[in-house]
Rosetta silent file (secondary structure, phi, psi, omega in degrees, C-alpha in Angstrom):
SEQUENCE: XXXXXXXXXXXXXXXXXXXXXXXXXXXXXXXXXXXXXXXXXXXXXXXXXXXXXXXXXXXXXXXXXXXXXXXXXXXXXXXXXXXXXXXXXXXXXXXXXXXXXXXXXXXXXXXXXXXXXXXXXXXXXXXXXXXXXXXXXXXXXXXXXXXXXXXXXXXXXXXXXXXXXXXXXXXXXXXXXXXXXXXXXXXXXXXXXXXXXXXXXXXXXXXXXXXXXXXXXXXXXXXXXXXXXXXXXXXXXXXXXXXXXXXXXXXXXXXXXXXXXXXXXXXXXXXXXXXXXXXXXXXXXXXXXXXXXXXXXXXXXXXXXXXXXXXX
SCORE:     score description
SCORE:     0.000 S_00000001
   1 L     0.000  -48.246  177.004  -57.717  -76.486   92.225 S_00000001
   2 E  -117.945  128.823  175.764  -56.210  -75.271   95.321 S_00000001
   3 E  -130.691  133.669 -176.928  -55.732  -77.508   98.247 S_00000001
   4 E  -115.270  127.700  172.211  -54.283  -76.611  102.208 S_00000001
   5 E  -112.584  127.219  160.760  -53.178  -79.593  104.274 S_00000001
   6 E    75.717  -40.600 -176.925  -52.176  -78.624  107.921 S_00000001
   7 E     7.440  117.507  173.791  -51.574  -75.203  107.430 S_00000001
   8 E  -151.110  134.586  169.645  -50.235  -73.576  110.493 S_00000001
   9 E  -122.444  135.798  174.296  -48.647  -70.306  110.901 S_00000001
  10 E  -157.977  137.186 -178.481  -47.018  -68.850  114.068 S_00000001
  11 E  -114.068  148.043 -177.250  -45.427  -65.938  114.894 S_00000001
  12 E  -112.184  121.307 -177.420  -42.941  -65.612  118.028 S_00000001
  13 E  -122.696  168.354  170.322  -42.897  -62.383  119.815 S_00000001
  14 L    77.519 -165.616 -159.753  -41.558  -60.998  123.750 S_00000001
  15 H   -77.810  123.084  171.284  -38.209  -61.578  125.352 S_00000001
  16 H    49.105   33.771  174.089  -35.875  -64.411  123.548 S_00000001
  17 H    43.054   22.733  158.828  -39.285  -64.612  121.453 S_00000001
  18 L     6.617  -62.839 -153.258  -40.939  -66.985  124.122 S_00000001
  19 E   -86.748  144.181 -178.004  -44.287  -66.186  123.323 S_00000001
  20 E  -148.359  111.093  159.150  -45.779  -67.937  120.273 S_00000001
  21 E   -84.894  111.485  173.801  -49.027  -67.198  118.461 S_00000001
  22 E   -86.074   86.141 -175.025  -51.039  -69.493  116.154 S_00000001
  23 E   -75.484  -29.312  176.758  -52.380  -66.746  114.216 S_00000001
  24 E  -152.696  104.870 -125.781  -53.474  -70.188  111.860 S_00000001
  25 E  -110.724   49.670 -147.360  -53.598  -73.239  113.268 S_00000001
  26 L    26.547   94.782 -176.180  -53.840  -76.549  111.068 S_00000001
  27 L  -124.841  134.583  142.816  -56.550  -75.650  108.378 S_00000001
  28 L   -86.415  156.831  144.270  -57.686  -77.731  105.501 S_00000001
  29 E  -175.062 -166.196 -178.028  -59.422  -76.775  102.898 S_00000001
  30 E  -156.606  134.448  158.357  -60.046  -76.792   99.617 S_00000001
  31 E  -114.123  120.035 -179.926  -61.160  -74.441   96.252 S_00000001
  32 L   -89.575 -158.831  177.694  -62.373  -75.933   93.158 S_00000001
  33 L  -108.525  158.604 -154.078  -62.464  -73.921   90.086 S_00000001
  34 L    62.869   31.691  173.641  -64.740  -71.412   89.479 S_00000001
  35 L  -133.957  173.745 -174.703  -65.670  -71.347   92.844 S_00000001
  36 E  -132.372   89.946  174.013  -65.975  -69.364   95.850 S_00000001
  37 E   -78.964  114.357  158.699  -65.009  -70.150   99.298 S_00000001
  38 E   -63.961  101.942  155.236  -66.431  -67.598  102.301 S_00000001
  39 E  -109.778  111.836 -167.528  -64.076  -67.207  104.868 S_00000001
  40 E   -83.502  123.298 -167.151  -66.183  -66.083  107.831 S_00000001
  41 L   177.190  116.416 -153.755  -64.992  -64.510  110.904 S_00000001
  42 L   -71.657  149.045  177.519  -64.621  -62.123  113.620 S_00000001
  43 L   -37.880  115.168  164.058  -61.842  -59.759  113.773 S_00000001
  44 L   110.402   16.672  168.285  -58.105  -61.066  114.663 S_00000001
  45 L   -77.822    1.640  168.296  -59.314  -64.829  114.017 S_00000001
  46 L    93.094   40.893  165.661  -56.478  -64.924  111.505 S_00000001
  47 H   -72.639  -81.750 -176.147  -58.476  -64.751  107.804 S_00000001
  48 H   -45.239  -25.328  148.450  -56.253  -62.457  106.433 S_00000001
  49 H   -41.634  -76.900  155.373  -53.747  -64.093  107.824 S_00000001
  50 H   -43.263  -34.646  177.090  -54.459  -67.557  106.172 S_00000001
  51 H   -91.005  -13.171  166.768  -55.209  -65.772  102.831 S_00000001
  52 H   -86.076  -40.779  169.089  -51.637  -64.441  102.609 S_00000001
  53 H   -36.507  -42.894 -166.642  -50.170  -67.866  104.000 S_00000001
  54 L   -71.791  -39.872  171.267  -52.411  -69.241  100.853 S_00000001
  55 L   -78.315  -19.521 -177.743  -50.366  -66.862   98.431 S_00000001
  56 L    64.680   50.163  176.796  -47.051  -67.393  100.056 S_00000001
  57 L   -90.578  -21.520  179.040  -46.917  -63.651  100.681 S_00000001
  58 L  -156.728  119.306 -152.733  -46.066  -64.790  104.058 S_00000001
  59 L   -50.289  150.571  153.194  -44.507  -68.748  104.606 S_00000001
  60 L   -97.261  153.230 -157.248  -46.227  -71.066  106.832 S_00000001
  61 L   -58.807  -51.943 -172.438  -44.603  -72.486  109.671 S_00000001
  62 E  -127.613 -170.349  176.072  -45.959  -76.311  109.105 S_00000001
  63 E   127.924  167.120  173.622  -48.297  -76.942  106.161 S_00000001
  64 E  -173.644  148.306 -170.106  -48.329  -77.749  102.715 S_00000001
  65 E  -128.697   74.825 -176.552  -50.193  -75.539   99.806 S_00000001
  66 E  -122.642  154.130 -166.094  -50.981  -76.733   96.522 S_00000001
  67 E   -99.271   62.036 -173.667  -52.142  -75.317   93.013 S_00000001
  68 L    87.053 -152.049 -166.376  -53.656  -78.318   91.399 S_00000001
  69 L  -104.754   70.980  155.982  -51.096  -80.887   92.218 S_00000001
  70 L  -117.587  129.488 -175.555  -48.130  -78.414   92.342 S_00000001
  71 E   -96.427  122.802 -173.455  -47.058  -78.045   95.456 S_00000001
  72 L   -67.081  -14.375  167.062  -46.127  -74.203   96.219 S_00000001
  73 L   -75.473   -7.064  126.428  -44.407  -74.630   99.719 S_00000001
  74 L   -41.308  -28.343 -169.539  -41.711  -76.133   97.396 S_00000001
  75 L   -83.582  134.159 -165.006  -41.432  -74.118   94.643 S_00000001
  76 L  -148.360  134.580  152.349  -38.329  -71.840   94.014 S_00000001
  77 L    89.486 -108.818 -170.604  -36.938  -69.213   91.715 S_00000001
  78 H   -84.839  -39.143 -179.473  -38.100  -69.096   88.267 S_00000001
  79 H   -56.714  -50.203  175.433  -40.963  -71.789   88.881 S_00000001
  80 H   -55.539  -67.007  160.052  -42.345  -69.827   92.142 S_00000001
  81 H    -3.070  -74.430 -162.789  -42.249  -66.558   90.090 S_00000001
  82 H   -70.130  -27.226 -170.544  -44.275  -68.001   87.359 S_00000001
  83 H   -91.663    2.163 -178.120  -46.747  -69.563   89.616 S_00000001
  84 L   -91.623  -16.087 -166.886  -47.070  -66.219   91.766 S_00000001
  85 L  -118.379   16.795  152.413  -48.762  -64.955   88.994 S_00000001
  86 L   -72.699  -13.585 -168.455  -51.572  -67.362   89.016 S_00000001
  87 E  -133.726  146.910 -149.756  -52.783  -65.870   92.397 S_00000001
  88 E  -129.567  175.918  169.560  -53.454  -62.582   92.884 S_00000001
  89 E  -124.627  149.219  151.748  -54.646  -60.275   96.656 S_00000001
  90 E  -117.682   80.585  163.471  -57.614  -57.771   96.301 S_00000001
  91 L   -35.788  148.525  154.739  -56.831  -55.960   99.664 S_00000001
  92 L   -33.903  -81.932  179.751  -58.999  -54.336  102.324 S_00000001
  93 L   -82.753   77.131  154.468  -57.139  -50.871  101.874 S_00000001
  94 L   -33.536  -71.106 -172.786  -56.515  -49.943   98.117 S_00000001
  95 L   -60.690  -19.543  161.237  -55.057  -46.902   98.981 S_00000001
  96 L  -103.419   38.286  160.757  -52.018  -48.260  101.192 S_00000001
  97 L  -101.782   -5.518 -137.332  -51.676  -50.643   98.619 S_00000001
  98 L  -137.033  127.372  163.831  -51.155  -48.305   95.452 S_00000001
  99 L   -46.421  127.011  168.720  -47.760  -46.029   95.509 S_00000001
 100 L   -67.923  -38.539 -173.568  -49.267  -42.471   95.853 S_00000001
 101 L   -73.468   -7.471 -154.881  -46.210  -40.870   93.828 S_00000001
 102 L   -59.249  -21.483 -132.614  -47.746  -43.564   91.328 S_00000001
 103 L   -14.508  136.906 -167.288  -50.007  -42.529   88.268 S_00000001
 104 H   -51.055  -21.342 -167.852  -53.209  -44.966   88.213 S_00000001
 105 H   -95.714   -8.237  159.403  -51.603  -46.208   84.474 S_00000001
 106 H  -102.324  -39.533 -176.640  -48.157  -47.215   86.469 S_00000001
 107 H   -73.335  -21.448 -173.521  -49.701  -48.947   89.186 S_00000001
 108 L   -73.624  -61.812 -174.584  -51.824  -51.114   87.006 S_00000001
 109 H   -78.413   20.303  167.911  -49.170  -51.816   84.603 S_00000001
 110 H   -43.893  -48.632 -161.877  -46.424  -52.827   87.382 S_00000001
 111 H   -86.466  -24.142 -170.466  -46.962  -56.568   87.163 S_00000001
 112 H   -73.088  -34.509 -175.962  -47.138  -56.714   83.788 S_00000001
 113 H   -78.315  -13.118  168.557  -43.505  -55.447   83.293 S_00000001
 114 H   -94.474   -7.998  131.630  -42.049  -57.702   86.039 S_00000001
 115 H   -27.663  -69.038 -171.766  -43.946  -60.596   84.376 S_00000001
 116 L   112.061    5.507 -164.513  -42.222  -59.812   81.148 S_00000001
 117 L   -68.812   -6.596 -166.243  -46.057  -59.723   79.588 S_00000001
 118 L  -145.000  145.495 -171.242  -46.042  -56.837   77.196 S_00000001
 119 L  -131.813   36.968  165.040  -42.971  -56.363   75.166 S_00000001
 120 L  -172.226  162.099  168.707  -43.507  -52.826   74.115 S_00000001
 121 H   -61.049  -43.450 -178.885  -45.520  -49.158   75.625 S_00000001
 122 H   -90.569  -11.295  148.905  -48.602  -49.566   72.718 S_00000001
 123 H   -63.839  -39.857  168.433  -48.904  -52.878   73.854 S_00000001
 124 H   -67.272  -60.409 -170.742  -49.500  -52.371   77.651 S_00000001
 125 H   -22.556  -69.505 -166.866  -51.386  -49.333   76.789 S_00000001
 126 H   -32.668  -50.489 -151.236  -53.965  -51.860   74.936 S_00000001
 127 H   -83.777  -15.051 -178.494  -53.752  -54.292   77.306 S_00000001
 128 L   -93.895   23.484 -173.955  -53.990  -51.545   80.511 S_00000001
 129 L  -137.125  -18.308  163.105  -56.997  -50.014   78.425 S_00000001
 130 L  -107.060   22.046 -177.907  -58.907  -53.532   78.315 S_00000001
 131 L   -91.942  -61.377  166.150  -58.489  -54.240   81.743 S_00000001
 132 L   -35.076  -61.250  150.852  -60.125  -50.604   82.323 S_00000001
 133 L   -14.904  -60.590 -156.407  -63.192  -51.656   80.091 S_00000001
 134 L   -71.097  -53.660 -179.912  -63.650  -55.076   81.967 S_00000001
 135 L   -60.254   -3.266 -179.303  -63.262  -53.164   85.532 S_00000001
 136 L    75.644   27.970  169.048  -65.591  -50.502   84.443 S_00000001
 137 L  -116.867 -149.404 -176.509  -63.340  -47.370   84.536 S_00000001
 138 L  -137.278  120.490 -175.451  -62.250  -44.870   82.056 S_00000001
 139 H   -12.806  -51.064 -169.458  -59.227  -44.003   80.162 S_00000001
 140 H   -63.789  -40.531 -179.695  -59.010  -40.182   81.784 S_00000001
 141 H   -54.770  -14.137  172.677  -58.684  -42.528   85.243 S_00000001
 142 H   -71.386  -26.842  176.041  -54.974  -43.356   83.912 S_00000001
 143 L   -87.425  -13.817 -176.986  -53.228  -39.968   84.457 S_00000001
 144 L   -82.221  154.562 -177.875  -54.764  -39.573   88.013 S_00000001
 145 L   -69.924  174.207  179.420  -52.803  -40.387   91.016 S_00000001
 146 L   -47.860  -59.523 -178.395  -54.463  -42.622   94.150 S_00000001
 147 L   -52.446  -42.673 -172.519  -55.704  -39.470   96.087 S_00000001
 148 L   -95.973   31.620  137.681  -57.885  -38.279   93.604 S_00000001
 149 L  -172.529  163.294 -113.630  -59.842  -41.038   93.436 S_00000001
 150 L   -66.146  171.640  157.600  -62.951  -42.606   95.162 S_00000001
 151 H   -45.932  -59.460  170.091  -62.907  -45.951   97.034 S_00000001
 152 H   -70.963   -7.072 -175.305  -64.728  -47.948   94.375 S_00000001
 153 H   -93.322  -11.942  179.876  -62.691  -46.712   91.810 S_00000001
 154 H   -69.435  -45.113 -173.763  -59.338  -47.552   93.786 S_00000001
 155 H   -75.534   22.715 -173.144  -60.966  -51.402   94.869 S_00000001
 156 H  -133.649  -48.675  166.282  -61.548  -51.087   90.606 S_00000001
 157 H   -59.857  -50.901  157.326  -57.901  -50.419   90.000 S_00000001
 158 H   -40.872  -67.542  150.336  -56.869  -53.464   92.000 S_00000001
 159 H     8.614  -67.922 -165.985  -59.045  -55.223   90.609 S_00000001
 160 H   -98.519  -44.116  151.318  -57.925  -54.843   87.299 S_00000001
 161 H     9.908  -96.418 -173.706  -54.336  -54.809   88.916 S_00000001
 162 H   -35.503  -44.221 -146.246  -54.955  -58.463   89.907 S_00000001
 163 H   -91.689  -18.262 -156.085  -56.655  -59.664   86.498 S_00000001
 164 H   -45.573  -37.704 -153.182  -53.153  -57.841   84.758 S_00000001
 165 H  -102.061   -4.048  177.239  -51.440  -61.802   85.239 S_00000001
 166 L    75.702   62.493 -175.897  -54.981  -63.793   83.965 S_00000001
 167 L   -86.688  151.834  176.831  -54.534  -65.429   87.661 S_00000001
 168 L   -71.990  -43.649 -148.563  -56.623  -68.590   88.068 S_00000001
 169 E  -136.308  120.051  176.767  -57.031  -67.777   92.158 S_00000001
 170 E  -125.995  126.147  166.961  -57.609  -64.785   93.775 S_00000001
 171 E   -77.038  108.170  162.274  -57.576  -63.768   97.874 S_00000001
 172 E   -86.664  104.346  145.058  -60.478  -61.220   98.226 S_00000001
 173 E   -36.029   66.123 -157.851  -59.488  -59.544  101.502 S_00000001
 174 L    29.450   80.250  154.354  -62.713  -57.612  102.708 S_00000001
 175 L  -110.657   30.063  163.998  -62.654  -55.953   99.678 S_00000001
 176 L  -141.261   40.714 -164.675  -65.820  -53.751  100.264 S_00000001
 177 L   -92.548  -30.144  175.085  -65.712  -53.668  104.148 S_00000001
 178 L   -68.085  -20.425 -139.836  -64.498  -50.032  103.265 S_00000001
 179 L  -104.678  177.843  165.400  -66.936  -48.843  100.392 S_00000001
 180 L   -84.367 -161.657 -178.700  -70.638  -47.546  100.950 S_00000001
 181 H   -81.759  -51.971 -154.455  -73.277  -49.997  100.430 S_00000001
 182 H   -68.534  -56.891 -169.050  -74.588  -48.716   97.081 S_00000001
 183 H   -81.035  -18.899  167.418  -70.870  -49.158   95.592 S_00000001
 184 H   -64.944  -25.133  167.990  -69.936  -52.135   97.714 S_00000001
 185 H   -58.954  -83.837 -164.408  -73.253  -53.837   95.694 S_00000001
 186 H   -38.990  -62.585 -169.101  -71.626  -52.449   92.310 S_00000001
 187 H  -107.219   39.711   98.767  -68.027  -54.351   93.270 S_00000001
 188 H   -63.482  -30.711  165.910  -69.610  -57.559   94.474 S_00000001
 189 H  -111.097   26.330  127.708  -71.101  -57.819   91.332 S_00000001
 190 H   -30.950  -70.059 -171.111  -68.192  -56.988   89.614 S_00000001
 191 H   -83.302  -19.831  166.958  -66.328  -59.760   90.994 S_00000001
 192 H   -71.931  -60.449  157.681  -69.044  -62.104   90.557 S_00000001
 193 H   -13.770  -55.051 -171.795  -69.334  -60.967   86.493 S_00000001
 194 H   -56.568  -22.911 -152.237  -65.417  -61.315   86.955 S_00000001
 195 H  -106.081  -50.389 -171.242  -65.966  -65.314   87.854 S_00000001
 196 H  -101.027   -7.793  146.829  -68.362  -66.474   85.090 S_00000001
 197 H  -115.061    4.440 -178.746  -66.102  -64.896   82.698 S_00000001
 198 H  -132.506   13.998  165.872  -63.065  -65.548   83.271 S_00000001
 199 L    94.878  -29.886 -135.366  -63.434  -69.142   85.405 S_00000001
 200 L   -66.718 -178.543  162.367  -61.156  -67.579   88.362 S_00000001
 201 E  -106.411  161.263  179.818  -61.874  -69.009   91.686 S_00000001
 202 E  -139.167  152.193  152.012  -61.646  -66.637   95.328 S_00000001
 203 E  -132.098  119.422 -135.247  -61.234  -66.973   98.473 S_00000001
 204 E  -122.753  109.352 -176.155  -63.241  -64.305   99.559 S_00000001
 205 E   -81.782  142.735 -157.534  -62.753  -63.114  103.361 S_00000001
 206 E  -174.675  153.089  163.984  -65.498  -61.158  104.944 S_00000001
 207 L  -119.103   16.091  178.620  -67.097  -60.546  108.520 S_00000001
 208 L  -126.726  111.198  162.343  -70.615  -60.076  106.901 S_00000001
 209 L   -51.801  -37.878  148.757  -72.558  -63.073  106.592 S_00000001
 210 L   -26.599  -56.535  171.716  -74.609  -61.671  104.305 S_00000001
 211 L   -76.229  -23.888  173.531  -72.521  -60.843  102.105 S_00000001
 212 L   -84.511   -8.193  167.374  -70.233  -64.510  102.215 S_00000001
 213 L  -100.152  -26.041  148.066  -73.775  -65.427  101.237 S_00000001
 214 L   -39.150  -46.849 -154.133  -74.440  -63.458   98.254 S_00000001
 215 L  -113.872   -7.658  173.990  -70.647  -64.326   96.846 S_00000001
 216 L  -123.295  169.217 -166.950  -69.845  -67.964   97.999 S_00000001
 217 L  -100.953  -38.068  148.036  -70.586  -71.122   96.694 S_00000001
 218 E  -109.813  163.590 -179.545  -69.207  -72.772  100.100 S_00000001
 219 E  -135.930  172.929 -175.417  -68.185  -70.991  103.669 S_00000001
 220 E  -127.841  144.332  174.055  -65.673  -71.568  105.874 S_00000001
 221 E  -122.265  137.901 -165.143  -65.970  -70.551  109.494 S_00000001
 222 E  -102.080  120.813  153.251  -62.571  -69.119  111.564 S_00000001
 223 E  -132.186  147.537 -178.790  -62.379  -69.139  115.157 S_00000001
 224 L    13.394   57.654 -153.122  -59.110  -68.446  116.625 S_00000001
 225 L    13.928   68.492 -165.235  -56.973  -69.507  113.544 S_00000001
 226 E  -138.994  168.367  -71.570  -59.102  -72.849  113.471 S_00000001
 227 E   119.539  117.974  160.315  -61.321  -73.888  110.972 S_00000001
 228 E  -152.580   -3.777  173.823  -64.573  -75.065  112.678 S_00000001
 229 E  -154.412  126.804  168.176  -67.320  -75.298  110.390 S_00000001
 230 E  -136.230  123.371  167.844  -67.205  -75.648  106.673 S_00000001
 231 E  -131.413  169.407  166.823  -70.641  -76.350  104.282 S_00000001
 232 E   -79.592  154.881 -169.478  -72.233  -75.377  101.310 S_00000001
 233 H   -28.121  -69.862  168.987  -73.768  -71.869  101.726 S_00000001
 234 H    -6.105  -93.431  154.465  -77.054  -73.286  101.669 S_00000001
 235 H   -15.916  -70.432 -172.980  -76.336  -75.985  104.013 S_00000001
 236 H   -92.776   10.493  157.603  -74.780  -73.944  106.694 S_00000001
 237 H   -71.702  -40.863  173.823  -77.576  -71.144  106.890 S_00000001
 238 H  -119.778   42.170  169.857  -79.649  -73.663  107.419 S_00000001
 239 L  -178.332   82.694 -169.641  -78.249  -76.215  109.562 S_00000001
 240 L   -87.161  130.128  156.810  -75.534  -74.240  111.298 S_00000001
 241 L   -75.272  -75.649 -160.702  -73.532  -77.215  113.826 S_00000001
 242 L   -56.648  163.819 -178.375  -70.946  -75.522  115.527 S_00000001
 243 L   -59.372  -41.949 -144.522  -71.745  -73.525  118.664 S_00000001
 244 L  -110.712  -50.418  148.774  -70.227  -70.564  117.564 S_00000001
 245 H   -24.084  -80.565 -140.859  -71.626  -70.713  113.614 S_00000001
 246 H   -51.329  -42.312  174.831  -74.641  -70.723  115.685 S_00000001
 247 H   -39.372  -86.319 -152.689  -73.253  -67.186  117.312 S_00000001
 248 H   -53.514  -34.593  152.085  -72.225  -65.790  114.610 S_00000001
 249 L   -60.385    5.946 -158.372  -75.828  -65.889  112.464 S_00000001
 250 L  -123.963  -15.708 -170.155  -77.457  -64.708  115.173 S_00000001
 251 L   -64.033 -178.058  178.467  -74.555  -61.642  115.306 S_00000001
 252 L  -144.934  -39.560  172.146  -75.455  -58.129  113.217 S_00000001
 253 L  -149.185  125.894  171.672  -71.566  -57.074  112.744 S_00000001
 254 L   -64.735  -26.163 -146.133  -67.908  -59.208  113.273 S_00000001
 255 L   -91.859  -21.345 -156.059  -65.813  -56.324  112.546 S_00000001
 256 L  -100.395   94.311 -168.522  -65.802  -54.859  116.160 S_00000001
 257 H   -63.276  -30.780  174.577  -63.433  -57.541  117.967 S_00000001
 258 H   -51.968  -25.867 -175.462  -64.473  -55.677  121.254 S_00000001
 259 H  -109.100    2.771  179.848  -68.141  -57.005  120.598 S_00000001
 260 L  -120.126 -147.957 -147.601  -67.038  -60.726  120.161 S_00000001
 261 L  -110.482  -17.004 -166.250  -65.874  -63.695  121.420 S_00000001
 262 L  -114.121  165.666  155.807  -62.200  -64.597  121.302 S_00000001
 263 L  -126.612  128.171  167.578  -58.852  -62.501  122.155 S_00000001
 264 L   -46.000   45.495  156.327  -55.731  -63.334  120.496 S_00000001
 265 L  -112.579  -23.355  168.575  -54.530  -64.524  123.322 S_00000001
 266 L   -72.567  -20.161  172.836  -56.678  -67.885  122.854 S_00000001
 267 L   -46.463  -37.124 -134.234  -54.260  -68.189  119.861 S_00000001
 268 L   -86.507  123.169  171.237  -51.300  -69.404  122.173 S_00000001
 269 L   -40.322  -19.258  176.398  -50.029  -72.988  121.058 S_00000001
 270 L  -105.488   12.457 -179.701  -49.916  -74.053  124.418 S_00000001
 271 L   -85.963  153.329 -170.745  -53.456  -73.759  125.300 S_00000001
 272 L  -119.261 -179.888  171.732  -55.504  -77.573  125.284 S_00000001
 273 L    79.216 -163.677 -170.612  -59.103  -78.540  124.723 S_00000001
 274 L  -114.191  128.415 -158.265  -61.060  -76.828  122.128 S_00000001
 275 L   -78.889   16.708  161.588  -60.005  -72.771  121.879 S_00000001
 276 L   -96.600   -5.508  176.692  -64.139  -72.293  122.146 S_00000001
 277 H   -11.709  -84.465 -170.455  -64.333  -73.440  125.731 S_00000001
 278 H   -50.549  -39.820 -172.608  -64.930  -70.677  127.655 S_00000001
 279 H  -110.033    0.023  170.187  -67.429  -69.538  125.812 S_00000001
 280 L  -119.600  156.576 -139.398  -69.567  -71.906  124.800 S_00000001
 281 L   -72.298  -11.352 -177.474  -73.006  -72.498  126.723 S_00000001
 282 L  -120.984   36.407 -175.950  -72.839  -76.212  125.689 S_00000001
 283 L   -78.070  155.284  159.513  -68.690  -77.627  126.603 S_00000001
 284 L  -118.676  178.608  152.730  -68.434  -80.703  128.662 S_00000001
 285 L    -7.499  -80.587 -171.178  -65.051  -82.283  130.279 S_00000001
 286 L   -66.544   -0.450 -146.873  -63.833  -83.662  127.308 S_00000001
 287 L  -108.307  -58.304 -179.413  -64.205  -80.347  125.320 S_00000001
 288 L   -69.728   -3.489 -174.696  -61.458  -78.820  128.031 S_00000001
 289 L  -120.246  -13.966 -167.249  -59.086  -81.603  128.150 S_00000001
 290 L  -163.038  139.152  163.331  -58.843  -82.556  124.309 S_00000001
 291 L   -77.642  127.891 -169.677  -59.209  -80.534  121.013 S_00000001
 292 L   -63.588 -174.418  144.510  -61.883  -81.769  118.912 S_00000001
 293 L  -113.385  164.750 -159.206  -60.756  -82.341  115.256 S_00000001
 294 L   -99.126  128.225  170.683  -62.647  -81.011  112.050 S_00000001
 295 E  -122.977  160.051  172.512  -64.958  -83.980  110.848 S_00000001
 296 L   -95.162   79.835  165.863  -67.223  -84.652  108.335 S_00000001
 297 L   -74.573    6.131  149.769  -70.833  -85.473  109.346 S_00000001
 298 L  -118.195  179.509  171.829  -72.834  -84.627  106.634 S_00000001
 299 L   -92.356  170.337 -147.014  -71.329  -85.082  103.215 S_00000001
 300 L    18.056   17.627  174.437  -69.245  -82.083  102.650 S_00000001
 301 L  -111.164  129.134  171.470  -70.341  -80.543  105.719 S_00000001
 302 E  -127.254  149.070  171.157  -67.432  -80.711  108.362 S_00000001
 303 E  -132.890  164.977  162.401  -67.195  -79.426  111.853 S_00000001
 304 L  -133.383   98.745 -157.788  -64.979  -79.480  115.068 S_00000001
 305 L   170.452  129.269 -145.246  -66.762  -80.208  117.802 S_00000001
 306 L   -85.153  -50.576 -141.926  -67.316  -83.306  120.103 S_00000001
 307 H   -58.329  -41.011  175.170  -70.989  -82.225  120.758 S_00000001
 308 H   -42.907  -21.948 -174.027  -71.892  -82.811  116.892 S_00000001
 309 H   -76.250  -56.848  165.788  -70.735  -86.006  116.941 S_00000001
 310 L    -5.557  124.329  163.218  -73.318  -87.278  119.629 S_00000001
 311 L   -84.545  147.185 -166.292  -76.035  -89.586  118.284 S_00000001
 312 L  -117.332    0.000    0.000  -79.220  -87.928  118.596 S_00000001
């Protein structure tokens, strides 16, 4: 349904912009439909990154993107437009996504009127009042503003936001990394409910394994805006390859960048060898001198990394 060839994004910062970052660094993948791809990772490995690149909220540098086989790094004007409103973001932060000066019954119905989708006020009511049904809120939630109300009900508003355009593909950003457990439970299984009725597919970014376990069908693993392990769920809990997969189950929380393994500074385009070097307890030679490439070596399980390759 969705396919990324090459994908690379980099932004140039410092004096006469010099310095160049590969916040995402030639990733494949793939999403079929009705399915759910985990993208697993420690903070600043560039998942959120890659999930806007995927929406074309922000271009990619090299790359190609496509939405069955139209390809969206191509697409202009009325045709991009229309095809923007197959794919939708669920954000991290609800609240500095939602206007504040806003009522919750204007922010919802926003998309529909630049869409053209409702041609009159009692139709978007209806159609803003059976989004509210599906998302689990309540009519009286339409006159209140942002502030007054709770985390899940804001991540509930998006939500239904998102579903406003019927999008086929949705970017889940962390979108309970914020909430408490007991309501982060309630809007994972929301969003699953959301999936087996209405077909979409996600790609649903997270630094809790746990939770990319619960909600995907396949994961993807991120290291320094790399791609370095991808399997089915299943699969890579229990026959984890890569070095740093290997970490990362063994880890208790991702979100503290301070407690992991990489610095955005391993991003930089001019670094060689495989950007896991340094840290992992099992690099040779060739692992510093040459970048591995992402292979397959089970079926559909691929990694990148020389050591996997070894016959055993």
């Amino acid at each position: 349904m969705l396919r990324a060839l090459n994908v690379t994004k980099v932004f140039e910062s410092g004096f006469l912009r010099k310095t160049k970052i590969a916040a995402v660094n030639g990733v494949d993948l793939e999403i079929g439909e009705a399915s759910t791809l985990g993208l697993v990772g420690e903070s600043g490995s560039g998942k959120t990154t890659l999930g806007r690149v995927l929406l074309l909220l922000t271009y990619p540098t090299e790359g190609k993107i496509f939405l069955d086989e139209t390809e969206l790094t191509k697409a202009k004007g009325g045709e991009l437009r229309e095809l923007r409103g197959e794919m939708q973001l669920i954000p991290q932060h609800p609240e500095a996504a939602l206007d504040p000066r806003w009522k919750i019954r204007d922010s919802i119905a926003e998309l529909m009127r630049t869409h053209s989708l409702v041609s009159n006020r009692d139709e978007e009511r209806e159609k803003i009042l059976e989004l509210l049904g599906v998302v689990g809120l309540k009519e009286e939630h339409l006159e209140r503003y942002p502030h007054e109300l709770s985390g899940g009900e804001l991540q509930r508003v998006m939500i239904a936001r998102a579903l406003s355009l019927n999008p086929r593909f949705i970017v889940a950003d962390e979108p309970t990394s914020m909430l408490d457990v007991s309501v982060q439970a309630q809007i994972l299984n929301l969003l699953i409910d959301l999936q087996d009725r209405f077909g979409v597919s996600y790609l649903f970014i997270t630094h809790d394994l746990e939770v990319a376990r619960r909600m995907s069908d396949r994961i993807a693993i991120m290291y320094s805006g790399q791609i370095v392990e991808v399997a089915d769920t299943v699969e890579l809990f229990h026959n984890p390859l890569h070095p740093y997969t290997k970490v990362l189950l063994e880890s208790t929380d991702l979100s503290d960048s301070s407690a992991g393994f990489v610095s955005i500074r391993a991003n930089s385009t001019t670094r060689e060898g495989c950007k896991y070097y340094a840290h992992c307890p099992l690099r040779n030679a060739r692992c510093r001198r040459e970048p591995p490439k992402l292979v397959e070596v089970n079926r559909g399980h691929w990694v990148r990394c020389f050591l996997c390759l070894l016959p055993t």
